[in-house]
C-alpha positions in Angstrom: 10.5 -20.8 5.5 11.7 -21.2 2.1 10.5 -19.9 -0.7 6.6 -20.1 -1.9 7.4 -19.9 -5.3 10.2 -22.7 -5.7 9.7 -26.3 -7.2 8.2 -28.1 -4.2 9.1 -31.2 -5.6 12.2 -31.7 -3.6 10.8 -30.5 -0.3 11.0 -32.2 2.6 10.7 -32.5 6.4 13.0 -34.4 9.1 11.4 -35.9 11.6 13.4 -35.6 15.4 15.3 -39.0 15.8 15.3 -38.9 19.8 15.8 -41.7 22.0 13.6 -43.8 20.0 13.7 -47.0 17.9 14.2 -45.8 14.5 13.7 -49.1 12.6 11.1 -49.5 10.2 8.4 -51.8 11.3 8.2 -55.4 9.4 5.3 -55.1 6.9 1.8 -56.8 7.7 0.4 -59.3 6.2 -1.4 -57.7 3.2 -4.9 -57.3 3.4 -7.4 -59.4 1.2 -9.6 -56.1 -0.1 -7.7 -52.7 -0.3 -8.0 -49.7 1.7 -6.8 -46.0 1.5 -4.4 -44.0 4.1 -6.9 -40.8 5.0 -4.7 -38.7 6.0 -0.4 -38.8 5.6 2.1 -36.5 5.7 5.0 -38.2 3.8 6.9 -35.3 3.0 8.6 -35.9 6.5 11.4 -38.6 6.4 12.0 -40.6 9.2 13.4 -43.8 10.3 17.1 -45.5 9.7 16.2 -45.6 6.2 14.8 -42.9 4.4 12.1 -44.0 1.9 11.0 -41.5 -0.5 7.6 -41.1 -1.6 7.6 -43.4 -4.7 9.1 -46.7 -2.1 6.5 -45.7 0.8 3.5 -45.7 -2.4 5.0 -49.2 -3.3 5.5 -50.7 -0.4 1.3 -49.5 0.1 0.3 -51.1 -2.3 2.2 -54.1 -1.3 0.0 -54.5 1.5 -3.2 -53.3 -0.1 -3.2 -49.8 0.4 -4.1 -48.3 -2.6 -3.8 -44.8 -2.0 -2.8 -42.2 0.3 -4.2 -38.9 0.8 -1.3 -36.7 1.5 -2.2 -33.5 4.5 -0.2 -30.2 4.3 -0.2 -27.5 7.3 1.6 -24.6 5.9 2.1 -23.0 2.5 5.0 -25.3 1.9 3.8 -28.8 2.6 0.4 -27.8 1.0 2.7 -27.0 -1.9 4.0 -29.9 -2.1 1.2 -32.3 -1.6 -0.8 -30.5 -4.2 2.9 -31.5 -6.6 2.8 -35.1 -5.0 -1.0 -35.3 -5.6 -0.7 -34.1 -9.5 2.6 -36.1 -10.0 1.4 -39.5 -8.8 -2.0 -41.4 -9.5 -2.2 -43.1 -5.6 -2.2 -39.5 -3.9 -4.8 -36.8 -3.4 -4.0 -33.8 -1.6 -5.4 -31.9 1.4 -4.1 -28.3 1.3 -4.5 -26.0 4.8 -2.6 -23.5 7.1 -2.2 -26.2 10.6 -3.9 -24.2 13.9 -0.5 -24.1 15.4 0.7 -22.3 12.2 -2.1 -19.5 11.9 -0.8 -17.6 14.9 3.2 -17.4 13.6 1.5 -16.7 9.9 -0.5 -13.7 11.7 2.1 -12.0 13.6 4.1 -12.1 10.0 1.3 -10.4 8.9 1.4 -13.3 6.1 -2.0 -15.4 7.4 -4.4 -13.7 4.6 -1.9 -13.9 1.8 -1.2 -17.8 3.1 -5.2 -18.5 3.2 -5.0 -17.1 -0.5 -2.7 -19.8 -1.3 -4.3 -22.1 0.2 -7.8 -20.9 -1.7 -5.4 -21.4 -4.8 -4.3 -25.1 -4.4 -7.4 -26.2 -3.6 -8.5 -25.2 -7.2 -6.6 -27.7 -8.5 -8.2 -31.3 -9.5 -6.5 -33.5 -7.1 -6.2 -31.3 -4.3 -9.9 -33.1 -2.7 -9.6 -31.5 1.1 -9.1 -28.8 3.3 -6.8 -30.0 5.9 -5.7 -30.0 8.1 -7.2 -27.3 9.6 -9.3 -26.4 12.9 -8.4 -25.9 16.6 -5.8 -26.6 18.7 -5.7 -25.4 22.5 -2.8 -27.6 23.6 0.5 -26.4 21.7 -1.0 -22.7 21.4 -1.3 -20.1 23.9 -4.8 -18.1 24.2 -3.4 -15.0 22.8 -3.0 -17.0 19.6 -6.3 -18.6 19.6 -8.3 -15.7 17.4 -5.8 -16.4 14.8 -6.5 -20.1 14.8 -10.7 -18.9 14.9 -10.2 -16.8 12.0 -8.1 -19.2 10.1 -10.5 -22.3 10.8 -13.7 -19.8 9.3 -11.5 -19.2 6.5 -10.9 -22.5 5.9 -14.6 -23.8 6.3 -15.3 -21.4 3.8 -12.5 -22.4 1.2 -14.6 -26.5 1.7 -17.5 -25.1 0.6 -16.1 -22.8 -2.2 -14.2 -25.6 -3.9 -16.9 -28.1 -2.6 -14.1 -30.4 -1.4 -14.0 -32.6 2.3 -12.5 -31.0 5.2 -10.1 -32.1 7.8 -10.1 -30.9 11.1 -6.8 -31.4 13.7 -8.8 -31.2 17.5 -6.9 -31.1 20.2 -8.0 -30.1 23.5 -10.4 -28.4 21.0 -13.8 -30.3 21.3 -16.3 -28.3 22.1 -15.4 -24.9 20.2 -15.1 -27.0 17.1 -18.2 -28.4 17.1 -19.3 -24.9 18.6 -17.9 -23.1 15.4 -19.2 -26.0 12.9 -22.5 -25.2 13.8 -22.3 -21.6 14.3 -20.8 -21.2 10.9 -22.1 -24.4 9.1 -19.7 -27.5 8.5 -18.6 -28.4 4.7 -21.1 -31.6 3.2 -17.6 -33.7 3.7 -16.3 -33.2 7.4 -13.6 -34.8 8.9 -12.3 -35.5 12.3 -8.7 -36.6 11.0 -7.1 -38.2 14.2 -10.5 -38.5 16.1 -9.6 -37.8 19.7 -12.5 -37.1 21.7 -15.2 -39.8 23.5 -18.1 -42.0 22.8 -20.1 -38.8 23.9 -18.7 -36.4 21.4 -18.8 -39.7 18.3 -22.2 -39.8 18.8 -23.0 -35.6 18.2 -20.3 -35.7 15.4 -22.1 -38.9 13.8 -25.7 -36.8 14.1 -24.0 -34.4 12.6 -23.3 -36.6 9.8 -19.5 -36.0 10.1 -16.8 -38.7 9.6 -14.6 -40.0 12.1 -11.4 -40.6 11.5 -9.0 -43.5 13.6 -5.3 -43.5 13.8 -3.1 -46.1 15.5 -3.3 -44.7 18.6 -6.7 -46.2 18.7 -4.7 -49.4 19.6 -2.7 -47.8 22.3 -3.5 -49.0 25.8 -4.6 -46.0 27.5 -6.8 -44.6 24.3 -9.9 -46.8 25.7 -11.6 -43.4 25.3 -11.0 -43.9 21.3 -12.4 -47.3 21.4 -15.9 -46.2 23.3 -15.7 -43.9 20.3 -15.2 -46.5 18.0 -18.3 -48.2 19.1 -20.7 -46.0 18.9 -19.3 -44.4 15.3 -21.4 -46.1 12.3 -19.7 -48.1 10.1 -19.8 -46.0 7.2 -19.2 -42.8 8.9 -15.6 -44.7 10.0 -12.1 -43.8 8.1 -8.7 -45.1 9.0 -5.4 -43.2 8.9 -1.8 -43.4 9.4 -0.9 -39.6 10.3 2.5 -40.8 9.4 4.9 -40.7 10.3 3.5 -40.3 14.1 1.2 -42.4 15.9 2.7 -45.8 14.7 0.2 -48.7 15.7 0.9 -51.0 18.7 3.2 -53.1 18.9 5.3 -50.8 16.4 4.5 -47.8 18.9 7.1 -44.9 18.6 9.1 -46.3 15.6 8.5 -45.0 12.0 4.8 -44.7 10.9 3.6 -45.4 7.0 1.1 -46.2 5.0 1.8 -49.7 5.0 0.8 -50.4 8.1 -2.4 -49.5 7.7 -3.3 -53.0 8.1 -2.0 -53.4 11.4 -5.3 -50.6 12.8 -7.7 -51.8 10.5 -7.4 -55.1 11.9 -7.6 -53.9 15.4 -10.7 -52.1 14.9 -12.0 -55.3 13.0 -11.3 -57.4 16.2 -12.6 -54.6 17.8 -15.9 -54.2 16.8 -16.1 -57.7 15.9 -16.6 -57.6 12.6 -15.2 -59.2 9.5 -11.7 -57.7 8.1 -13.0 -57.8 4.8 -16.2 -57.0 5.4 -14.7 -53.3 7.1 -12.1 -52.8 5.1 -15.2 -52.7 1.6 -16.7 -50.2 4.2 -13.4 -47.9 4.7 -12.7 -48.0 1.2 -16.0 -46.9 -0.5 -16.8 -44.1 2.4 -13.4 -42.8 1.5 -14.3 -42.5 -2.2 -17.6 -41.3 -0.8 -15.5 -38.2 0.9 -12.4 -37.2 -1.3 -13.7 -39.2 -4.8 -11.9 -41.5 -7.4 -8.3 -41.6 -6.9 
């Protein structure tokens, strides 16, 4: 890791090239009323031509995307998107120690100092989330769940104390997430960023009155269990995300993700759900100022 206390303004992340096409995706056709990215981590370069965060903003706003909100999962990234967040007018930051990093943190005997950073960043004005934090039972072995438990409480508790939106990473997760929301009691702003469960779990998460957030995997052939999801979700309980630069929308899937092609899932959902793009994409936008505020 480097170091905490350095200018995080010229940290960043590579992204694994693999045996992958690595060619940005040809930009959408820009959609008629704006929407926001909920949830980006463009501290990661990737692609056959890095773009930096000022080009990936622009070429956002291009396509009418007016704003990104920018995830961290350690004490570096969450550094940095609280910098990006201050530094530029389109970004709000969601500051958090990822599931997968609250084991490693633990056994450095570093997870309550990096939860105090964390309780630190999200003091700041633009820093409008917790994220992304919550469960994750696929990458991490059981003897690392209690650290993941008692970095998602800490977390939950750092919402409510800054009275910011949450964003929870699920994976293979759903049940002892919504087990611990209610045991513990979820943040007024709750978001499944990446939803990945069913139309059964949409429907207790929207009860619960939490937001669902859809990525472009939505739009990959085998995720019909996203799109069950998407119909049962309310309209203005519905966000759209990149989580770039993964889970690039079909037919760009496996090449570079960004916020400009937000466009491409927001008008899959629209065909989706039969609805009006324009008519969805007002919807997306004022639920998103409804959850993180003015950007």
């Amino acid at each position: 890791m480097t170091d905490d206390r350095a200018d995080p303004s010229g940290y960043v992340r590579q992204r694994t090239q693999a045996a992958r096409d690595v060619r940005w995706p040809a930009a959408p056709e820009p959609l008629a009323v704006p929407v926001y990215d909920n949830h980006a981590h463009l501290e990661i370069e990737d692609g056959d031509e890095p773009r930096g965060l000022d080009e990936q903003l622009e070429r956002a706003v291009d396509v009418g995307v007016l704003g990104v909100v920018q995830a961290g999962g350690d004490i570096e990234s969450s550094r940095w998107s609280a910098w990006a967040a201050a530094s530029h007018p389109r970004v709000l930051a969601a500051v958090a120690i990822h599931p997968n990093e609250a084991p490693a943190y633990q056994r450095a005997g570093r997870l309550e100092e990096a939860i105090g950073v964390i309780d630190e960043l999200a003091a700041q004005p633009r820093v409008r989330a917790i994220g992304e934090t919550g469960l994750d039972f696929f990458r991490t072995e059981e003897d690392g769940f209690p650290a993941q438990f008692e970095s998602f409480e800490a977390h939950i508790a750092l919402a409510k104390k800054h009275d910011v939106a949450m964003q929870i990473h699920d994976r293979d997760a759903h049940d002892a997430v919504l087990e611990t929301l209610q045991r513990v009691g979820a943040p007024d702003r709750t978001v499944f960023h990446c939803f990945s469960g069913d139309a059964a779990m949409a429907r207790i998460a929207a009860e619960k009155g939490y937001y669902l957030s859809f990525a472009g995997n939505v739009t990959f052939k085998n995720a019909q269990n996203l799109r069950d999801a998407l119909h049962v979700t309310p309209l203005e309980r519905i966000l759209v995300e990149t989580d770039a630069p993964f889970l690039t929308p079909t037919p760009h899937r496996g090449r570079p993700n960004a916020p400009y092609l937000i466009p491409v899932t927001v008008r899959f959902i629209a065909q989706e759900l039969g609805i009006d793009v324009d008519d969805l994409c007002a919807r997306i936008a004022a639920t998103t100022r409804e959850v993180y505020g003015a950007f």
